[in-house]
SEKOLGU-68372 format. One record per residue: residue in three letters; residue number from 1; z, y, x of N, C-alpha, C, O in turn. Coordinates in steps of 0.1 Angstrom, whole numbers. Atoms other than C-alpha are relative to their C-alpha. Layout:
<nodes>
[node 'Ala', NUM, [Z, Y, X], [Z, Y, X], [Z, Y, X], [Z, Y, X]]
...
</nodes>
This chain:
<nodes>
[node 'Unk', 1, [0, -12, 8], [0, 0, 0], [0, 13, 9], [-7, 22, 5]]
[node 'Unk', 2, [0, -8, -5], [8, 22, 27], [-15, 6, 4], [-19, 17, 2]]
[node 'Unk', 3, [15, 2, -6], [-28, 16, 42], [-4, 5, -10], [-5, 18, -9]]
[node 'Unk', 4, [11, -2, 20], [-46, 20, 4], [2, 23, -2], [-5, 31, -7]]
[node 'Unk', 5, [-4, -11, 2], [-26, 54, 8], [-6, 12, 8], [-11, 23, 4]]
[node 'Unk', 6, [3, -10, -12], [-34, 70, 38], [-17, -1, -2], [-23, 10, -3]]
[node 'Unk', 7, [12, -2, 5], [-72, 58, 29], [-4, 9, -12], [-14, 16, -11]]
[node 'Unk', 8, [-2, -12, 12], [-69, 79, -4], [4, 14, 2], [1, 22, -6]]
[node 'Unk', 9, [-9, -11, -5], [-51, 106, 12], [-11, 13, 11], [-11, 25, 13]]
[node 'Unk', 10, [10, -2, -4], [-86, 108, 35], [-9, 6, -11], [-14, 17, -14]]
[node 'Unk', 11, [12, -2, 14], [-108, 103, 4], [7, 12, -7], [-1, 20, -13]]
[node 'Unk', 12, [-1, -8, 10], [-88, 127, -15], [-3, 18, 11], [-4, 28, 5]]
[node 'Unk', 13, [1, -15, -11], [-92, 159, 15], [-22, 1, 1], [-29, 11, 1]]
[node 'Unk', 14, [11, 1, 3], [-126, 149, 14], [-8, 5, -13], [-17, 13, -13]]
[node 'Unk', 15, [0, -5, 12], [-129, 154, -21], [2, 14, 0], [-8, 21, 0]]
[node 'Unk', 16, [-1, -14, -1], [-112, 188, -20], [-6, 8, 6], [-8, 19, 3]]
[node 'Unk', 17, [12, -11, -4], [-136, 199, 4], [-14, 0, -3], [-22, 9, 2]]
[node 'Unk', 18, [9, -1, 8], [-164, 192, -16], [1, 9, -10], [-7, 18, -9]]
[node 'Unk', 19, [0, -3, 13], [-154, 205, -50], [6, 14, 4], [5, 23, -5]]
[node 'Unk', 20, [3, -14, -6], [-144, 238, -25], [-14, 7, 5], [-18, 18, 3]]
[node 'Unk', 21, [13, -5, -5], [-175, 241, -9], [-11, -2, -11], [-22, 5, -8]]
[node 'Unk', 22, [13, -2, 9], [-199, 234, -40], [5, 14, -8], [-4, 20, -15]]
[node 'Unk', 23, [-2, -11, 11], [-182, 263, -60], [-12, 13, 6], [-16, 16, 17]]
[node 'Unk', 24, [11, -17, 2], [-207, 296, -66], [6, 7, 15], [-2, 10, 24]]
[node 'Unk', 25, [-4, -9, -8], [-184, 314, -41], [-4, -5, 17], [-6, 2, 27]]
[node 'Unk', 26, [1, 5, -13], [-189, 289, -11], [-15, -3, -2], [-23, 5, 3]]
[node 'Unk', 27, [18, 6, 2], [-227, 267, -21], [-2, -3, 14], [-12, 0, 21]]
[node 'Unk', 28, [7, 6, -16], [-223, 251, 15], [-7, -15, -6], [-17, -21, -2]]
[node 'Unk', 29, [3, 15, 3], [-226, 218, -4], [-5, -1, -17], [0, 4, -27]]
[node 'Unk', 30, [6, 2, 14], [-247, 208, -36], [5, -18, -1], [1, -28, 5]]
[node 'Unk', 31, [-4, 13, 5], [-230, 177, -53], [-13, -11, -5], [-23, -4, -8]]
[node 'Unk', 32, [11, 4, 7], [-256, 152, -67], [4, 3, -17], [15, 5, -22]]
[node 'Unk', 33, [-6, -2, 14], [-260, 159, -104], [5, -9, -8], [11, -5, -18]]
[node 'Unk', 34, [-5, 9, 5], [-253, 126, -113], [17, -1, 1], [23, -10, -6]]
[node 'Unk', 35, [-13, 7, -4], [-218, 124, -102], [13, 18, -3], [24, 23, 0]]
[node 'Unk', 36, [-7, -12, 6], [-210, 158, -121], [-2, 1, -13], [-14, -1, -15]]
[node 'Unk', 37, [1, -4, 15], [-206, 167, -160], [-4, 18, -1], [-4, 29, 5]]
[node 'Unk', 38, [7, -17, 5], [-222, 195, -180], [15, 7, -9], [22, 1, -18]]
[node 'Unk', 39, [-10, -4, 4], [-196, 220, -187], [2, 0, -18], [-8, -1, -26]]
[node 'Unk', 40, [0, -2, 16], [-182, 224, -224], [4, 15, -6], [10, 17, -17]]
[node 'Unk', 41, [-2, -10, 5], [-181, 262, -226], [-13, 10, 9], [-16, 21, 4]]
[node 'Unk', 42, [3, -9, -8], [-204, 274, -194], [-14, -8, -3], [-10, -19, -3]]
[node 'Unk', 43, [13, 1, -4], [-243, 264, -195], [0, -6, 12], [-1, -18, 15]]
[node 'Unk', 44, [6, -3, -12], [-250, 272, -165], [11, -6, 11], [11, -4, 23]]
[node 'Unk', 45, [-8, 4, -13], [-222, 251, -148], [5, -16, -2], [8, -22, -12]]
[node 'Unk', 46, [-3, 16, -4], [-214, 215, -134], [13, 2, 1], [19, 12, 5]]
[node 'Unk', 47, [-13, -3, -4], [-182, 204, -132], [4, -14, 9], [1, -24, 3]]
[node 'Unk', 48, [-1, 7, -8], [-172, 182, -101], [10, -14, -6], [17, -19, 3]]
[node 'Unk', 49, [-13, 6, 2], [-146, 156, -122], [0, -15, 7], [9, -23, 4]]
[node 'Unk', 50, [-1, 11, -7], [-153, 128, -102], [7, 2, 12], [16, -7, 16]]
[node 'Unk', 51, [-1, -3, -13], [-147, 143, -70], [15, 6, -5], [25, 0, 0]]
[node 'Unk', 52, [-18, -8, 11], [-112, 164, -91], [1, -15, 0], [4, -18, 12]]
[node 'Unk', 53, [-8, 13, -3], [-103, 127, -95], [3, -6, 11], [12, -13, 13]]
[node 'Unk', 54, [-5, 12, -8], [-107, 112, -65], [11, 4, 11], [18, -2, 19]]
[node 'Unk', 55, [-10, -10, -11], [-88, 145, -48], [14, -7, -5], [23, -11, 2]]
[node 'Unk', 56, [-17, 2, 2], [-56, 136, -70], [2, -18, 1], [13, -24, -1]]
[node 'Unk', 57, [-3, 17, -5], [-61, 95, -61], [16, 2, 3], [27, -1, -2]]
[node 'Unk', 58, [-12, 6, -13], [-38, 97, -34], [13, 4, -6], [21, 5, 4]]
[node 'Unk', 59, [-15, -5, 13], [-6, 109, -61], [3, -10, -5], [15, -13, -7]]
[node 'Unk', 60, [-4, 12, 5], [-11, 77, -76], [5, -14, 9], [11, -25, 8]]
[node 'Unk', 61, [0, 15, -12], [-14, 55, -44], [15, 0, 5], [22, -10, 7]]
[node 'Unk', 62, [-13, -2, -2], [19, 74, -37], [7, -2, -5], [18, -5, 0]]
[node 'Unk', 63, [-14, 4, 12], [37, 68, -70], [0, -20, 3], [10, -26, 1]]
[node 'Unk', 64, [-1, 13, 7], [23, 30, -68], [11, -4, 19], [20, -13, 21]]
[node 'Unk', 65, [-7, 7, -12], [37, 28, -28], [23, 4, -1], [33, 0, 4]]
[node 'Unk', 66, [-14, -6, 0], [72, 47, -38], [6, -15, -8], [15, -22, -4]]
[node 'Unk', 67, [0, 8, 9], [72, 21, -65], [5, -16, 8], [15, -22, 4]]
[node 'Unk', 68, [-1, 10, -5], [70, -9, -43], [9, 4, 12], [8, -6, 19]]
[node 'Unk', 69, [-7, -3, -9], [92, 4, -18], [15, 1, -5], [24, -2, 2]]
[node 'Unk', 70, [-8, 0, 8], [114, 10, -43], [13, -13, -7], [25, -12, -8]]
[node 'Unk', 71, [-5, 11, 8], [122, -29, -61], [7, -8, 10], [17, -14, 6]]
[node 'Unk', 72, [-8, 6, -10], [133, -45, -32], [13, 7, 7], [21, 1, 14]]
[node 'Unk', 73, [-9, -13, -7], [156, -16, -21], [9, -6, 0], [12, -9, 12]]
[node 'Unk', 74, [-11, 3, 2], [186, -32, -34], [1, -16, -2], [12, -21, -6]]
[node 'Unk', 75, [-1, 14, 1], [181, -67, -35], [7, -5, 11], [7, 1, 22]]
[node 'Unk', 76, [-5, 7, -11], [199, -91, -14], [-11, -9, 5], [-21, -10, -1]]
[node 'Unk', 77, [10, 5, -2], [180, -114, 8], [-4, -11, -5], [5, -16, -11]]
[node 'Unk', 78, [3, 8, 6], [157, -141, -5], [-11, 3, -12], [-15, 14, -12]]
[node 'Unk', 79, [8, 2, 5], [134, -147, -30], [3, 4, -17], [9, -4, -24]]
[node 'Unk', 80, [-3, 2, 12], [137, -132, -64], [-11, 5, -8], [-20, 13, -3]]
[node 'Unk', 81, [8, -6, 17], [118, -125, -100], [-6, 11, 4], [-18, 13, 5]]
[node 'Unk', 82, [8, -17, 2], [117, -88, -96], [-9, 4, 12], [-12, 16, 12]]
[node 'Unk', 83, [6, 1, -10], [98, -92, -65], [-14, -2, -8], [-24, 3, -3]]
[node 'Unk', 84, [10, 2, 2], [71, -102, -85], [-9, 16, -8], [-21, 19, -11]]
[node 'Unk', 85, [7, -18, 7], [67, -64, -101], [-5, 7, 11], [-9, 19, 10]]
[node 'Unk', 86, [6, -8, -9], [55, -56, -69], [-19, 1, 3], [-27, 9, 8]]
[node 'Unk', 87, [15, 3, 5], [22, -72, -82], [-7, 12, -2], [-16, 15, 5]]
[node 'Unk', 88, [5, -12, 7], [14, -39, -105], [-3, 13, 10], [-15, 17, 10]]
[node 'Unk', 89, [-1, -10, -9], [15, -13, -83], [-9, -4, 13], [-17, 2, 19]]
[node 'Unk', 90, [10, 9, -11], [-2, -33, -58], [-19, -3, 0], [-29, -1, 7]]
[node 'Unk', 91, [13, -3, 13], [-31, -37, -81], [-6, 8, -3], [-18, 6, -5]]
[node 'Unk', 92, [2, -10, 4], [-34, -6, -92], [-6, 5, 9], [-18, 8, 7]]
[node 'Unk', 93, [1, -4, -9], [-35, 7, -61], [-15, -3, 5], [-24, 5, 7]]
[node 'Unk', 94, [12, 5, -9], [-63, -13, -45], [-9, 3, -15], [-19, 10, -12]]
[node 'Unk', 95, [13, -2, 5], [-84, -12, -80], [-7, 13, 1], [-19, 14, 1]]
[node 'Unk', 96, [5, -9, -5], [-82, 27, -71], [-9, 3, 7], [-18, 11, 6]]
[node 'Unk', 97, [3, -8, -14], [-87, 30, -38], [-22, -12, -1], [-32, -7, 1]]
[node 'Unk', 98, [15, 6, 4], [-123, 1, -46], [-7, 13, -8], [-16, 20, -4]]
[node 'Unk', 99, [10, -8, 6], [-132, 24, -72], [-6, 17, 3], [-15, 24, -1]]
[node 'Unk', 100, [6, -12, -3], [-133, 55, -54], [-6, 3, 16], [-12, 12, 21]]
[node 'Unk', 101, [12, 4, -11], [-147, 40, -22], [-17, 1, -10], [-27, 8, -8]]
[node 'Unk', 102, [12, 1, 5], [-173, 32, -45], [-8, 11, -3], [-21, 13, -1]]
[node 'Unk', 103, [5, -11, 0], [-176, 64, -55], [-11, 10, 8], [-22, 13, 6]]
[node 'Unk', 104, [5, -3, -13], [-182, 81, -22], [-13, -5, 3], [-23, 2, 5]]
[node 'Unk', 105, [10, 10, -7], [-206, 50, -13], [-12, 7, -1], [-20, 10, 7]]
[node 'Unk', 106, [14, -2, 13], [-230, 63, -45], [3, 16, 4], [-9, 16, 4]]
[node 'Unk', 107, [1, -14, 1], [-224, 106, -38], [-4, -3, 14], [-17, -4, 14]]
[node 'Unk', 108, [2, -7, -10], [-224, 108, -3], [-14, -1, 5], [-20, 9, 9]]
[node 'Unk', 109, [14, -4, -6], [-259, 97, 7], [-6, 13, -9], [-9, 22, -1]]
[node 'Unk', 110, [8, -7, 11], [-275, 119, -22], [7, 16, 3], [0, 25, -1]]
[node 'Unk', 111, [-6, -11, -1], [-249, 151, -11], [-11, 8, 8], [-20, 5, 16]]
[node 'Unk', 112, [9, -9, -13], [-267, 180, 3], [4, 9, 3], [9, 16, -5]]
[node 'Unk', 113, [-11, -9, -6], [-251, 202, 28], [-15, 14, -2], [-26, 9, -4]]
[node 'Unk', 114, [2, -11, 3], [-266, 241, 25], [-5, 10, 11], [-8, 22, 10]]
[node 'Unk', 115, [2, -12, -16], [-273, 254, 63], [-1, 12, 0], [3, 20, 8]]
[node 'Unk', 116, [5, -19, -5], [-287, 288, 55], [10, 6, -11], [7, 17, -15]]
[node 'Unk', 117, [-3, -7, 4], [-256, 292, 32], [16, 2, 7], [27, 6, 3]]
[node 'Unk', 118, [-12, 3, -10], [-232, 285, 59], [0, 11, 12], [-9, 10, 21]]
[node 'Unk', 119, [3, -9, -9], [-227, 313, 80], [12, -1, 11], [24, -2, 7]]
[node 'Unk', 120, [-15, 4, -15], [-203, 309, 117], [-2, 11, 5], [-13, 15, 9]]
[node 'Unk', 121, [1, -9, -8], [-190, 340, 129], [0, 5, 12], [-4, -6, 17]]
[node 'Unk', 122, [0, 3, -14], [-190, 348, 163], [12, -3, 6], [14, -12, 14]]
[node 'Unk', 123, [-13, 4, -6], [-157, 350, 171], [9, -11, -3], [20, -13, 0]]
[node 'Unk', 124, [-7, 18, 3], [-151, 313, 157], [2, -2, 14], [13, -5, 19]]
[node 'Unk', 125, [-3, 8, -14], [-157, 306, 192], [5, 5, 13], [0, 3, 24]]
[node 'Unk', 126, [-4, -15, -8], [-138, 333, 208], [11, -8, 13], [12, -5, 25]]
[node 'Unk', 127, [-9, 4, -12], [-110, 309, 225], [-12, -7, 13], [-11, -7, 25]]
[node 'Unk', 128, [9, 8, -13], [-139, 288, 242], [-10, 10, 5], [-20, 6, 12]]
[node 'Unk', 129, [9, -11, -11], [-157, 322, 256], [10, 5, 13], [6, 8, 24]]
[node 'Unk', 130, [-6, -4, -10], [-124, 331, 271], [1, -12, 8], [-2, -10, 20]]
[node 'Unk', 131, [1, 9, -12], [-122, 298, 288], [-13, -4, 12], [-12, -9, 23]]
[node 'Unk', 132, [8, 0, -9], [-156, 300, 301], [0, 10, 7], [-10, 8, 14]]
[node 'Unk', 133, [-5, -11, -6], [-145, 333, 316], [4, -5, 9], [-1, -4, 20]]
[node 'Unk', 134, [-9, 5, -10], [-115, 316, 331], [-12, -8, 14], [-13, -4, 26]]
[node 'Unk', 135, [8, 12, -11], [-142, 288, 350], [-10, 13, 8], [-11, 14, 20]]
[node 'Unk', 136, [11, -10, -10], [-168, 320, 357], [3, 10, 11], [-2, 10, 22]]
[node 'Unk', 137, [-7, -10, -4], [-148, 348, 368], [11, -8, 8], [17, -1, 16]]
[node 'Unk', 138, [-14, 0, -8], [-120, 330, 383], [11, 6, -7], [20, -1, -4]]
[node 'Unk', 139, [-14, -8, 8], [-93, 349, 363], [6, -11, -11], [2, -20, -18]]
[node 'Unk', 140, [-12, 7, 8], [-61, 339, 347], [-6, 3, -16], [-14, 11, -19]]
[node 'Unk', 141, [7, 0, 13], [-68, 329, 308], [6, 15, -4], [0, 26, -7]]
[node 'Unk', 142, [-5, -15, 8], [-46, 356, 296], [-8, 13, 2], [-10, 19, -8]]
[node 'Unk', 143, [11, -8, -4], [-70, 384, 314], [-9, -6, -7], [-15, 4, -11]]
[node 'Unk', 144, [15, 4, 5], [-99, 365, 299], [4, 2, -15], [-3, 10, -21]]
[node 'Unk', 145, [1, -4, 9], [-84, 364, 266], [2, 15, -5], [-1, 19, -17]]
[node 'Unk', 146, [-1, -13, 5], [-76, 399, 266], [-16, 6, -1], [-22, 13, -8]]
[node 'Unk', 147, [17, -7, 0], [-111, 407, 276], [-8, -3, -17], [-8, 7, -25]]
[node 'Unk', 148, [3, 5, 6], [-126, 387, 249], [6, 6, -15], [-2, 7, -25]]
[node 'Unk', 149, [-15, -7, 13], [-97, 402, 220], [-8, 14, -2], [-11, 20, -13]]
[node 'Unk', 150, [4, -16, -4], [-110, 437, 236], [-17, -1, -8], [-22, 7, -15]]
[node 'Unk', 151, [17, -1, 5], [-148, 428, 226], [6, -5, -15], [9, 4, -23]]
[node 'Unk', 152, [0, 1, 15], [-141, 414, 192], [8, 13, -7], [2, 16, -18]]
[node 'Unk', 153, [-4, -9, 5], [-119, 443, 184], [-9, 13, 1], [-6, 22, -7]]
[node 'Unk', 154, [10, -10, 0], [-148, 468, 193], [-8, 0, -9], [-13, 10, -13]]
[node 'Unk', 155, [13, 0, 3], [-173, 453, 175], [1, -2, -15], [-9, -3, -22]]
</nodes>
């Protein structure tokens, strides 16, 4: 369960950065349209609930691992009955984490990322200009990063 969790916990960050990046405001990523519903008030808009589900998975994988972590707590050692409720949760868990592998399987080839609506500022890569400073110039980073601080703040 733990395992089922931390895989959902993936799939579900995954998810959130989808159903972030397809909104109007971002449009780095276009969902397939199969794997989105037509809104019930907006026309003109898809709504990601496959991907909104598979983000809140990992809440369930967590309730079903609390759950099984849970039944044994107090038991003494050996072999008992309520051990076997560890089935449910167990179950649950993996028919999730199948069905939203599945998911993934069927969106992601068909996803289309956006290039010309993705824009990288310059100064994204402002610590690795000061370090190629450090290697060119010889100078301590701290001098390189001030240099570098100094040009982005000008410009």
């Amino acid at each position: 369960l733990f395992e089922v969790h931390l895989l959902m916990t993936d799939c579900g960050r995954v998810a959130s950065d989808l159903v972030l990046f397809a909104t109007r405001e971002f449009a780095f990523v276009e969902l397939p349209e199969e794997m989105t519903t037509g809104s019930s008030i907006m026309p003109q808009k898809r709504n990601p609930d496959l991907f909104e589900l598979a983000r809140a998975a990992s809440s369930v994988t967590l309730g079903a691992l609390v759950e099984a972590l849970a039944i044994p707590a107090k038991l003494p050692s050996g072999y008992h009955r309520d051990l076997q409720r560890l089935k449910a949760p167990l179950f649950r868990a993996c028919d999730l984490a199948r069905a939203t592998a599945e998911l993934f399987a069927a969106a992601l080839p068909d996803l289309r990322f956006l290039p010309e609506r993705i824009a990288l500022p310059p100064e994204l890569g402002a610590a690795e200009e000061a370090h190629r400073l450090v290697l060119a110039e010889g100078i301590p980073f701290r001098e390189a990063y001030r240099k570098v601080a100094a040009r982005y703040r000008q410009g």
